[in-house]
DSSP file (Angstrom, degrees, kcal/mol; ACC not computed):
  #  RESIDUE AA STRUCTURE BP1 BP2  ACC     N-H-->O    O-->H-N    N-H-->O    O-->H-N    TCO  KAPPA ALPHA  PHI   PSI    X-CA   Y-CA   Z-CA
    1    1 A X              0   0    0      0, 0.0    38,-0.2     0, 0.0     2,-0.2   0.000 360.0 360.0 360.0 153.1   -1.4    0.1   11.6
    2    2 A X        -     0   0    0     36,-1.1     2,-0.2     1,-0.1     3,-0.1  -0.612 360.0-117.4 -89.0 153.8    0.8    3.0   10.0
    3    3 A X     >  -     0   0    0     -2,-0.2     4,-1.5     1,-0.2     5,-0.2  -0.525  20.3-114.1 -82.8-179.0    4.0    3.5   10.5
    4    4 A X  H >> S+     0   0    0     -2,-0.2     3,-3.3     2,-0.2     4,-2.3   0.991 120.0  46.8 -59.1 -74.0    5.6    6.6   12.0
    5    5 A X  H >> S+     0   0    0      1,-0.2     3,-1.5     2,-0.2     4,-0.7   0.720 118.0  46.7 -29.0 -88.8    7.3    7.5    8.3
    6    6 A X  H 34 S+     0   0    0      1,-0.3     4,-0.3     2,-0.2    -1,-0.2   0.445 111.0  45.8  -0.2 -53.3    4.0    6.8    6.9
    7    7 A X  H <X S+     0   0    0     -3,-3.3     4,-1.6    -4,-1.5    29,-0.3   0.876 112.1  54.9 -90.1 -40.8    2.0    8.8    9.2
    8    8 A X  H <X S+     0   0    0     -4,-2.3     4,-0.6    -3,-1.5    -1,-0.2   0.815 111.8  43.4 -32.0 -60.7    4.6   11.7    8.9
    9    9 A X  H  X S+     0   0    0     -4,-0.7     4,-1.0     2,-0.2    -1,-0.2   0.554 112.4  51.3 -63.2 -28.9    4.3   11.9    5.2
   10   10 A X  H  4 S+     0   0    0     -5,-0.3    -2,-0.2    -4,-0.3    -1,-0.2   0.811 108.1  48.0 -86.4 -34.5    0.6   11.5    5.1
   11   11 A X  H  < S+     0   0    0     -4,-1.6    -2,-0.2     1,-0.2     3,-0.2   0.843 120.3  44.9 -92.3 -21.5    0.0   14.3    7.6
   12   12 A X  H  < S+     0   0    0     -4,-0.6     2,-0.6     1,-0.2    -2,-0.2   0.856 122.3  41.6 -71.3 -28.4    3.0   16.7    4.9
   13   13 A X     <  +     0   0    0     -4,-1.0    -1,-0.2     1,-0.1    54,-0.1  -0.875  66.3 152.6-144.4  83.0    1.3   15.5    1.9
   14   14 A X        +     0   0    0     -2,-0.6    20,-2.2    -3,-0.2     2,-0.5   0.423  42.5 100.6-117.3  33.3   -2.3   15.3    1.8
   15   15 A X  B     +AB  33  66A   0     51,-0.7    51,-0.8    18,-0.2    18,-0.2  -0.829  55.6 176.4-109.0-174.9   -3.2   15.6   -1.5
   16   16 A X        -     0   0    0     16,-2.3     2,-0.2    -2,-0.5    16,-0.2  -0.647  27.9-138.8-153.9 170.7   -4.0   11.8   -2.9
   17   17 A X        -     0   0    0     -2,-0.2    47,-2.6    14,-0.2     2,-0.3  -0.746  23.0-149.1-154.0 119.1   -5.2   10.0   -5.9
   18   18 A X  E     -CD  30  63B   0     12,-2.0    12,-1.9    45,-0.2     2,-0.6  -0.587   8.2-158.9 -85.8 124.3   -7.4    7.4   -5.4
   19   19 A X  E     +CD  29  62B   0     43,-1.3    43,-2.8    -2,-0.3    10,-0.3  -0.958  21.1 166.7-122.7 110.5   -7.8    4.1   -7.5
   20   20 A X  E     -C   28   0B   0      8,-2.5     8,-0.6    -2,-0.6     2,-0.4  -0.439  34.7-115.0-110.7-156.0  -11.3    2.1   -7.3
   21   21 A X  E     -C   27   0B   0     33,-0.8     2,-0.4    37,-0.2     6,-0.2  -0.970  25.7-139.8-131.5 132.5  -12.8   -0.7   -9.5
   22   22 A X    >   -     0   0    0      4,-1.6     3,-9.9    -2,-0.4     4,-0.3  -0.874  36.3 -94.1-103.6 151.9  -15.9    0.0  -11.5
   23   23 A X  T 3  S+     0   0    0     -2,-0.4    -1,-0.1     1,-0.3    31,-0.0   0.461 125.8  52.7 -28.5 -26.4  -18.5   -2.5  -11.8
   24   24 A X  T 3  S-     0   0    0      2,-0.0    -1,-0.3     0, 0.0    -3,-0.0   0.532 121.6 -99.9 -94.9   3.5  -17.0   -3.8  -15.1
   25   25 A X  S <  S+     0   0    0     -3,-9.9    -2,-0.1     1,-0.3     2,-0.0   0.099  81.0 131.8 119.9 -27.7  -13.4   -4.3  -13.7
   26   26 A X        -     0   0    0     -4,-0.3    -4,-1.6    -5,-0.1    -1,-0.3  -0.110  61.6-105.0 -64.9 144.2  -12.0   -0.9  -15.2
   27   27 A X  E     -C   21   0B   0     -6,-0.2     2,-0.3    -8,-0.0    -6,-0.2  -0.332  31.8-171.7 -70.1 170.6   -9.8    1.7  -12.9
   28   28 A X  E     -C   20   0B   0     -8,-0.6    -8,-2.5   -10,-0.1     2,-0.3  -0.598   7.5-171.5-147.9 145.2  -11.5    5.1  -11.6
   29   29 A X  E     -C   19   0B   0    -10,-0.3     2,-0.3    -2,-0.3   -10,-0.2  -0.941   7.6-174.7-129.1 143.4   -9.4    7.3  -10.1
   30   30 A X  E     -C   18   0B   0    -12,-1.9   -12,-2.0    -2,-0.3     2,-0.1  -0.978  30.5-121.3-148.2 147.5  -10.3   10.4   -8.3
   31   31 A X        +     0   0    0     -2,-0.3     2,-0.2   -14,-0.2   -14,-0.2  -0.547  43.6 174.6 -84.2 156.8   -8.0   13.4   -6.7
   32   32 A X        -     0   0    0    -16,-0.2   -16,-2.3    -2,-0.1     2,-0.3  -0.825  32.4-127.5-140.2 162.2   -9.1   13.3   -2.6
   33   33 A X  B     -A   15   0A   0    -18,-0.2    11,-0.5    -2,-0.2     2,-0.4  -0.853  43.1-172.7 -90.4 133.5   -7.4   15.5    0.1
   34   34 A X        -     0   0    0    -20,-2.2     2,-0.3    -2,-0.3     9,-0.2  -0.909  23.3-159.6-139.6 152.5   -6.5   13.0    2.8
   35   35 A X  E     -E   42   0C   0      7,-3.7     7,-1.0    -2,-0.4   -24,-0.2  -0.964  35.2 -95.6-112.8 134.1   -5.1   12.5    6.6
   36   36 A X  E     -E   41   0C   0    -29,-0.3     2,-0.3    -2,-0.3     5,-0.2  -0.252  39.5-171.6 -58.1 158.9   -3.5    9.8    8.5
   37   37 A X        -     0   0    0      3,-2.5     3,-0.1    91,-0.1     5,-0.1  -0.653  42.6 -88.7-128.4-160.4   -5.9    7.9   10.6
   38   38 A X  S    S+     0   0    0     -2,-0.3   -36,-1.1     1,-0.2    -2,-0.0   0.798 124.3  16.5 -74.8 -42.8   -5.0    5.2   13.3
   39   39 A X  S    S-     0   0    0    -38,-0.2     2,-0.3    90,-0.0    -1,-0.2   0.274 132.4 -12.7-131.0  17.0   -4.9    2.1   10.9
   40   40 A X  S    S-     0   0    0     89,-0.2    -3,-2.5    -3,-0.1     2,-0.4  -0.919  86.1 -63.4-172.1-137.2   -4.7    4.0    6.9
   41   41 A X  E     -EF  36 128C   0     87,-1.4    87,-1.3    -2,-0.3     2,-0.3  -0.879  52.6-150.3-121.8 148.6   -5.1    6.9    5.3
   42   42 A X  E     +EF  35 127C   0     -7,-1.0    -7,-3.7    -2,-0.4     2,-0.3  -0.997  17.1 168.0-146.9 154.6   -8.8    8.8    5.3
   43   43 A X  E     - F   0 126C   0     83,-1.4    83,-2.2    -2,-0.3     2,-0.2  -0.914  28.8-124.0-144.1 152.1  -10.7   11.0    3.2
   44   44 A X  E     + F   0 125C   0    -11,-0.5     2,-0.4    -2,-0.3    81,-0.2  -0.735  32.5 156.4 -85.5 146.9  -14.1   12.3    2.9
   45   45 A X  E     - F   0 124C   0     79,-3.1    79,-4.9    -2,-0.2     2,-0.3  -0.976  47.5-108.4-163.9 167.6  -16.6   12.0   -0.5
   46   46 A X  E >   - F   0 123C   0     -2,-0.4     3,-1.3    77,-0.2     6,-0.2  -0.741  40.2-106.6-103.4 162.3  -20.7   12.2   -0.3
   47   47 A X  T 3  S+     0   0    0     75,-1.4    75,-0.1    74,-0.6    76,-0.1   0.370 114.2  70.4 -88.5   3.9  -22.1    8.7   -0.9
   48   48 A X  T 3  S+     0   0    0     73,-0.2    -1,-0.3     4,-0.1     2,-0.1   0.514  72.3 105.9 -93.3  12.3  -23.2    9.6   -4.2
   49   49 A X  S X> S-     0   0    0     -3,-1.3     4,-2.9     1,-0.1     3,-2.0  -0.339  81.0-115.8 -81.9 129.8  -20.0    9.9   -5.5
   50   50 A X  H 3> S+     0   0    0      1,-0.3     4,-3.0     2,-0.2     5,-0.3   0.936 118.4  49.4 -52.9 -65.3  -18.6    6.9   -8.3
   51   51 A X  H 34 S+     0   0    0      1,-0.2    -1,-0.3     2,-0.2   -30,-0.1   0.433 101.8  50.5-128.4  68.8  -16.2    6.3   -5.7
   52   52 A X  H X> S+     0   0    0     -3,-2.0     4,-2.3    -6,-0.2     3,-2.0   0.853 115.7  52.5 -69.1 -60.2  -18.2    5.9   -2.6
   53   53 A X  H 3X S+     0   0    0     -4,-2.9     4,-1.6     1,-0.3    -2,-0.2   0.820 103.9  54.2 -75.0 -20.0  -20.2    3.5   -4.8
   54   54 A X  H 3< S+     0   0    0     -4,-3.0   -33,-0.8    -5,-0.4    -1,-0.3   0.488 108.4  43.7-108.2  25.1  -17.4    1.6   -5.9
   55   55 A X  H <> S+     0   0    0     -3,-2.0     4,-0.5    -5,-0.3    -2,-0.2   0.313 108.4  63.3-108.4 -17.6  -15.9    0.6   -2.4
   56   56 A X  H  < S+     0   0    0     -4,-2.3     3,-0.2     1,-0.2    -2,-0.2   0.926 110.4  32.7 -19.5 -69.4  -19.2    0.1   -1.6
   57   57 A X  T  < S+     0   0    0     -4,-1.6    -1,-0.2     1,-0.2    -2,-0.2   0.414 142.0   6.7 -79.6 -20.5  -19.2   -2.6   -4.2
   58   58 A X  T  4  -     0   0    0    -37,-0.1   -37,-0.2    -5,-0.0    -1,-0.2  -0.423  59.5-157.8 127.1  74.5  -15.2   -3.7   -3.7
   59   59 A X     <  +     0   0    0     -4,-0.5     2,-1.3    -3,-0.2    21,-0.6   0.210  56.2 114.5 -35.0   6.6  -13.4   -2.3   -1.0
   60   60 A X  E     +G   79   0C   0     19,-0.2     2,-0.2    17,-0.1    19,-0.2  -0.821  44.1 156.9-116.9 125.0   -9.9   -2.9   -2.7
   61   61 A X  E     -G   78   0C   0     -2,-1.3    17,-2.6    17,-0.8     2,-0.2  -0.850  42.6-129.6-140.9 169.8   -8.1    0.1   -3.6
   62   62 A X  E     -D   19   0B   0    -43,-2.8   -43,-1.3    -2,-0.2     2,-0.2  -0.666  17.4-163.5-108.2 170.3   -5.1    2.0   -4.4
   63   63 A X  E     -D   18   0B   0    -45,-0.3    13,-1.5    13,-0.2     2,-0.5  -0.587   6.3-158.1-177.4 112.7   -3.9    5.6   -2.7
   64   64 A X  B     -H   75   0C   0    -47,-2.6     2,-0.9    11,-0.2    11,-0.2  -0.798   9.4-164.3 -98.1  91.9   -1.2    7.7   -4.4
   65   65 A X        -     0   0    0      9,-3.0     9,-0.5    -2,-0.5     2,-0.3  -0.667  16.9-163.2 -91.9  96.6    0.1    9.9   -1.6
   66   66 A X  B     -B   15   0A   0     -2,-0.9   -51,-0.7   -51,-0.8     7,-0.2  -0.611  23.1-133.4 -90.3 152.4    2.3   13.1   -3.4
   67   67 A X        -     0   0    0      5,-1.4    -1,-0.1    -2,-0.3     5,-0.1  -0.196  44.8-103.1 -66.2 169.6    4.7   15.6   -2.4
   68   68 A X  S    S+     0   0    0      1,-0.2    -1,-0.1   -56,-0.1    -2,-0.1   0.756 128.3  48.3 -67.1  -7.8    3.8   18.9   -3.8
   69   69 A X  S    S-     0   0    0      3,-0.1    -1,-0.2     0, 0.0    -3,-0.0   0.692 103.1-130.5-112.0 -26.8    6.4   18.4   -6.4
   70   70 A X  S    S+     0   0    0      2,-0.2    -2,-0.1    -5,-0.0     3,-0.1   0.589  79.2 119.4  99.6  22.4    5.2   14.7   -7.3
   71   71 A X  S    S+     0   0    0      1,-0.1     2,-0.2    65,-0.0    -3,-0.0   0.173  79.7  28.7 -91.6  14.8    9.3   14.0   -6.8
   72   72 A X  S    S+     0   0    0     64,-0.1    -5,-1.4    -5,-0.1     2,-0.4  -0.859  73.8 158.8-159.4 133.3    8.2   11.6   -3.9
   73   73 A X        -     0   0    0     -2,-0.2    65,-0.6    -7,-0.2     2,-0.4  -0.881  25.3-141.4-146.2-179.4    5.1    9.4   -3.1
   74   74 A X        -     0   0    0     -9,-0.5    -9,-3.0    -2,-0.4     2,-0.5  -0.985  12.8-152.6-143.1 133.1    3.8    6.8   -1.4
   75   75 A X  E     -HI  64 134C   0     59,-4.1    59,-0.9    -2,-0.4     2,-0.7  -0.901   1.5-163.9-115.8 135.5    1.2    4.0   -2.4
   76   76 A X  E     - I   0 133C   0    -13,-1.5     2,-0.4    -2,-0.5   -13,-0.2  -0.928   3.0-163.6-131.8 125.2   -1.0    2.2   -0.2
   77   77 A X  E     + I   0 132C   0     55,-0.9    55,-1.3    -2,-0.7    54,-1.3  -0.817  47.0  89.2 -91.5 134.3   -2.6   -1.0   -1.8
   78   78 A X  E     -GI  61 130C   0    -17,-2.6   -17,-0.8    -2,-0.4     2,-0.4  -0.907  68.8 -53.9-163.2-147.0   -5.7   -2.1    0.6
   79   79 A X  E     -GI  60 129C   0     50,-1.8    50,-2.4   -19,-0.2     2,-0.4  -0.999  39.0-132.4-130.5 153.3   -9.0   -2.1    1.6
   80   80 A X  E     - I   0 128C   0    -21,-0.6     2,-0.6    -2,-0.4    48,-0.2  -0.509   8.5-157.7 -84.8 144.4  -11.3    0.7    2.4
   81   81 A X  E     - I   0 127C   0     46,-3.7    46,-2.0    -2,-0.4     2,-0.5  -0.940  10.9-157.2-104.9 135.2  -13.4    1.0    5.4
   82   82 A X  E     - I   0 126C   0     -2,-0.6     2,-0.5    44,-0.2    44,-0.2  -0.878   4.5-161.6-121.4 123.0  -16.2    3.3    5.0
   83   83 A X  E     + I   0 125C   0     42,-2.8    42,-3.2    -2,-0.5     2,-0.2  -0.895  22.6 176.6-111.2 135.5  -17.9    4.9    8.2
   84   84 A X     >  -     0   0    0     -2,-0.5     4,-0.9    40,-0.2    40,-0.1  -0.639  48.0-115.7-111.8 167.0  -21.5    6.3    7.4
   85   85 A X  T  4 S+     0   0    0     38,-0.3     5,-0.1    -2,-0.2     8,-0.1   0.783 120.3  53.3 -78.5 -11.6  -24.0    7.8    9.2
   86   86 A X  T  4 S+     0   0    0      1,-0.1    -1,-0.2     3,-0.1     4,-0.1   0.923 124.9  29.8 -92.2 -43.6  -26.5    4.6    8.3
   87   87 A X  T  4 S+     0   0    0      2,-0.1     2,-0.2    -5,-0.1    -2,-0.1   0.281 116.0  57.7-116.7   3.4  -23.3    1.9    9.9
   88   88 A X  S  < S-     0   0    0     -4,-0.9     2,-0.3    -3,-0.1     3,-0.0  -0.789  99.2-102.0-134.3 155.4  -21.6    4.0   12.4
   89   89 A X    >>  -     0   0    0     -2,-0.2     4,-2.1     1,-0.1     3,-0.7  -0.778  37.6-105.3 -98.8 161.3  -23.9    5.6   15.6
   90   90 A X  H 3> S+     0   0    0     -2,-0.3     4,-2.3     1,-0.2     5,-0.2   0.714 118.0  42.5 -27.1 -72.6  -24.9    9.2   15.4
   91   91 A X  H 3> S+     0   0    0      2,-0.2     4,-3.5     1,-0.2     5,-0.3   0.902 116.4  54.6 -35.6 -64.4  -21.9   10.7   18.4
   92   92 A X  H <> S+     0   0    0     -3,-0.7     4,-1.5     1,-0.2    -1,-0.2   0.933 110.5  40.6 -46.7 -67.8  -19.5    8.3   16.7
   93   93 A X  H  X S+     0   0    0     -4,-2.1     4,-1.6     1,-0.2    -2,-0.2   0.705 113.0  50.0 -60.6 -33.1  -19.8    9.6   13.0
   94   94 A X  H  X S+     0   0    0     -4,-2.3     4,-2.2    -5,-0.2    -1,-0.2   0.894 106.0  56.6 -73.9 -40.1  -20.0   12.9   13.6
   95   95 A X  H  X S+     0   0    0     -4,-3.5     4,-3.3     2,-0.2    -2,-0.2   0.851 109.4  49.3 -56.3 -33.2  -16.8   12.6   15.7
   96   96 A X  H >X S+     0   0    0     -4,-1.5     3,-1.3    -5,-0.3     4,-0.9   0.979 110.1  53.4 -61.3 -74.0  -15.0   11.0   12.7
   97   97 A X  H 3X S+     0   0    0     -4,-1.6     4,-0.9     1,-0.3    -2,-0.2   0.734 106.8  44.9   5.5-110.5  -16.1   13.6   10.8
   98   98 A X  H 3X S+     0   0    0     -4,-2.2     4,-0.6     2,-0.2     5,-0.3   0.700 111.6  54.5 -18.6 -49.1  -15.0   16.3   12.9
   99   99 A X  H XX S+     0   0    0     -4,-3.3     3,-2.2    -3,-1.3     4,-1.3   0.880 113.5  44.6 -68.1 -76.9  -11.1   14.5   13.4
  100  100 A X  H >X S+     0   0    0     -4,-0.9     3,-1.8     1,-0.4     4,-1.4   0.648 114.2  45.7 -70.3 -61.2  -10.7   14.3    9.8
  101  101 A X  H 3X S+     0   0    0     -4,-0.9     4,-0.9     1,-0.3    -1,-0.4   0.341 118.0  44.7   3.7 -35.9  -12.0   17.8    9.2
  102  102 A X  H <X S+     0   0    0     -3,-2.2     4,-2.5    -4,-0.6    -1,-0.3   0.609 109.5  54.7-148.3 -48.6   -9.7   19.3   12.2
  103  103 A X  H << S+     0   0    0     -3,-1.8    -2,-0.2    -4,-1.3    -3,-0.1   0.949 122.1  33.1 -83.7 -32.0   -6.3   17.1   11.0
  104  104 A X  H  < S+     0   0    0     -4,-1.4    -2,-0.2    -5,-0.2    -1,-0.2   0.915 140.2   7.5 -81.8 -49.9   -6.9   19.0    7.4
  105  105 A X  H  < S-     0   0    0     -4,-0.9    -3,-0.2    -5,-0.4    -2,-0.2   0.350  96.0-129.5-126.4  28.0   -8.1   22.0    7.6
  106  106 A X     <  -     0   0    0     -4,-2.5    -1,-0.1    -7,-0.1    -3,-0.1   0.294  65.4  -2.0  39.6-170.0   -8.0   22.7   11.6
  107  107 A X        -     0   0    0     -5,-0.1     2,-0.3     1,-0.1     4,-0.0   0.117  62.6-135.9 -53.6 168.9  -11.3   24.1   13.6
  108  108 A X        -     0   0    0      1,-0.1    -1,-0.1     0, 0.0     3,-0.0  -0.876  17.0-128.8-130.5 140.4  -14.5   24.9   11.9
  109  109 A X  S    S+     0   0    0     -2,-0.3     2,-0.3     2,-0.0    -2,-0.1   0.653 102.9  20.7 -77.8 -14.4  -16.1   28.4   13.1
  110  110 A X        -     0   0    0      1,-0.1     4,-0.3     2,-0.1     0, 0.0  -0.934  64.9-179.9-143.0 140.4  -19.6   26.7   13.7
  111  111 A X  S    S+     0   0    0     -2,-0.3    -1,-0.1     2,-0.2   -13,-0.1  -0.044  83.8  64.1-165.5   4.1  -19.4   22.7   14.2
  112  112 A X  S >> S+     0   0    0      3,-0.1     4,-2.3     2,-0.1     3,-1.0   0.613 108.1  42.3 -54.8 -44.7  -23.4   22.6   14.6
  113  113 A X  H 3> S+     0   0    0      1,-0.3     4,-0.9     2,-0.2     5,-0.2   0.979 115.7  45.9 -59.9 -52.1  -23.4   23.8   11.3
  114  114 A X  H 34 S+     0   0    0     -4,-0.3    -1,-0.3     2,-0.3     4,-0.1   0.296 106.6  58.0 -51.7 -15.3  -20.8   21.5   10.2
  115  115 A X  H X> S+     0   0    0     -3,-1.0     3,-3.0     2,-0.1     4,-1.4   0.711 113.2  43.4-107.9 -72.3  -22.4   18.5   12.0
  116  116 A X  H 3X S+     0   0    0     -4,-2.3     4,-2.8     1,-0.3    -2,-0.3   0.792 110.1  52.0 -48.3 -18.3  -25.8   19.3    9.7
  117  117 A X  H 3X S+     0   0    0     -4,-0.9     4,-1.7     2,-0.2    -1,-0.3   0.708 111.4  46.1-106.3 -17.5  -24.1   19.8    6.6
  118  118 A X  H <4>S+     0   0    0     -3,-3.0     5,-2.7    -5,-0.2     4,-0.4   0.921 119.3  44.2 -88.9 -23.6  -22.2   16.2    7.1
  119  119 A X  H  <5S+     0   0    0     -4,-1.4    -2,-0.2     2,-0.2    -1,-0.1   0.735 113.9  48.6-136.3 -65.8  -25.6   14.8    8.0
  120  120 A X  H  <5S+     0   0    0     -4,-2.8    -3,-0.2     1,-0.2    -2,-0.2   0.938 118.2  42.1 -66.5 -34.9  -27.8   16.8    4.7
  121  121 A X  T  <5S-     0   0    0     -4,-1.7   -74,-0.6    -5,-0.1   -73,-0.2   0.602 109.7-121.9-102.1   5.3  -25.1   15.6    2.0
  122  122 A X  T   5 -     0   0    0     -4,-0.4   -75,-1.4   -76,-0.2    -3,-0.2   0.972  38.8-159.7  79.3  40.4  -24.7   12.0    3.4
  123  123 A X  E   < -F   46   0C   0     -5,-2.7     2,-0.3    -6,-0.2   -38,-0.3  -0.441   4.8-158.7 -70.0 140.5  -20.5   12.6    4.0
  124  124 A X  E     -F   45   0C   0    -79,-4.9   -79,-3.1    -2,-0.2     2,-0.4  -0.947  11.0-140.9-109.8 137.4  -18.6    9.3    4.2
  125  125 A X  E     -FI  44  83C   0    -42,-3.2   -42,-2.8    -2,-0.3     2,-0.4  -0.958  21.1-167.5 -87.3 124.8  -15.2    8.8    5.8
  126  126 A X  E     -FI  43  82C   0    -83,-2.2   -83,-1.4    -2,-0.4     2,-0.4  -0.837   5.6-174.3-115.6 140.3  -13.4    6.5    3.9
  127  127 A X  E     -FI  42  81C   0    -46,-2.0   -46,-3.7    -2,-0.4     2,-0.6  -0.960  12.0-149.1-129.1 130.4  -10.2    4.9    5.3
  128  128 A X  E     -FI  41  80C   0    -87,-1.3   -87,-1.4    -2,-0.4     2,-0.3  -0.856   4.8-163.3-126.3 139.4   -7.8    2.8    3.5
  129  129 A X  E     - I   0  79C   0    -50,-2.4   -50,-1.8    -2,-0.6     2,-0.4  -0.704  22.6-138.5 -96.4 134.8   -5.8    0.1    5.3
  130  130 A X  E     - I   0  78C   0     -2,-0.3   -52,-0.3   -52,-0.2     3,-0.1  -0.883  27.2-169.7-116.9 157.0   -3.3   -0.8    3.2
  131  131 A X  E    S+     0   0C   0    -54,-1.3     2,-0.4    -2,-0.4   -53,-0.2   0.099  92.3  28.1-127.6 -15.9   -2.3   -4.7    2.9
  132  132 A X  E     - I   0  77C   0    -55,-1.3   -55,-0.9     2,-0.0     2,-0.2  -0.978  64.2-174.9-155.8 149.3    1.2   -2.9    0.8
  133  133 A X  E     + I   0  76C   0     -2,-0.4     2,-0.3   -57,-0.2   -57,-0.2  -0.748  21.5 143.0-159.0 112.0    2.8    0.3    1.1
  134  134 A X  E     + I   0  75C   0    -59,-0.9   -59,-4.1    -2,-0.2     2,-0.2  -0.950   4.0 103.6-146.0-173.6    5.6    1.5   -1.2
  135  135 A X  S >  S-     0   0    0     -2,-0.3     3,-1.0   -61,-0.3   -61,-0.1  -0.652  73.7 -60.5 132.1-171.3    7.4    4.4   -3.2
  136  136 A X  T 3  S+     0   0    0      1,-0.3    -1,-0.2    -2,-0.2   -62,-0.1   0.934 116.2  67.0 -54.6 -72.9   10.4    6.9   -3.4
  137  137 A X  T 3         0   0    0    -64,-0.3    -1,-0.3     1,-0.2   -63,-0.2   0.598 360.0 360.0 -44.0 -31.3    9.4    8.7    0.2
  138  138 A X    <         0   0    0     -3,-1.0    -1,-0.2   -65,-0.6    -2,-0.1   0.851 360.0 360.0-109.1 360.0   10.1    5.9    2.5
């Protein structure tokens, strides 16, 4: 669970920097736009994506939440969860979809279309629960 501050800051601040592990042990980091969810932080990526595949492989990550002025952040140390269409049911996934989609960039003019398009590129929601949370903003 988030906190209020947290959740406050996350919904002001969404753009992110993401820290995975590649298969030899070496950092990746990749910019996402991100939202609070109920129990982290969430983003979207297609599952071909390095790192989709490397929370796949090792779900422990970092996410470097800045102000637009980068004179405040927040880190959250965790693990990701990643809901797919293959591990999540159909109703379910799309709905995720749809919240995170809605909390960033509000309603979508066609959300059949938007349901196929999360469906043809194989979108993952990724959320990361953090196990740590620190920096300047709280």
């Amino acid at each position: 669970m988030i906190t209020p501050e947290l959740r406050e800051f996350a919904m002001a601040n969404n753009k992110a920097v993401l820290t995975t592990f590649r298969r030899g042990g070496a950092a990746q980091m990749s910019i996402v736009v991100s939202t609070p969810a109920e129990n982290g932080v969430s983003f979207t990526t297609t599952e071909d994506r390095a790192k989709y595949k490397n929370l796949a492989r090792d779900s422990r990550c970092s996410l470097l939440i800045s102000k637009e002025d980068w004179w405040g952040y927040v880190v959250l140390e965790g693990n990701a969860h990643l809901v797919t269409q293959e591990n999540t049911p159909r109703a379910d996934y799309l709905k995720t979809c749809r919240t995170i989609y809605r909390q960033i960039s509000g309603e979508h003019s066609n959300w059949d279309e938007y349901d196929q398009a999360m469906l043809d590129d194989h979108r993952a929601v990724i959320t990361i629960v953090p196990d740590r949370v620190y920096g300047t903003a709280l």
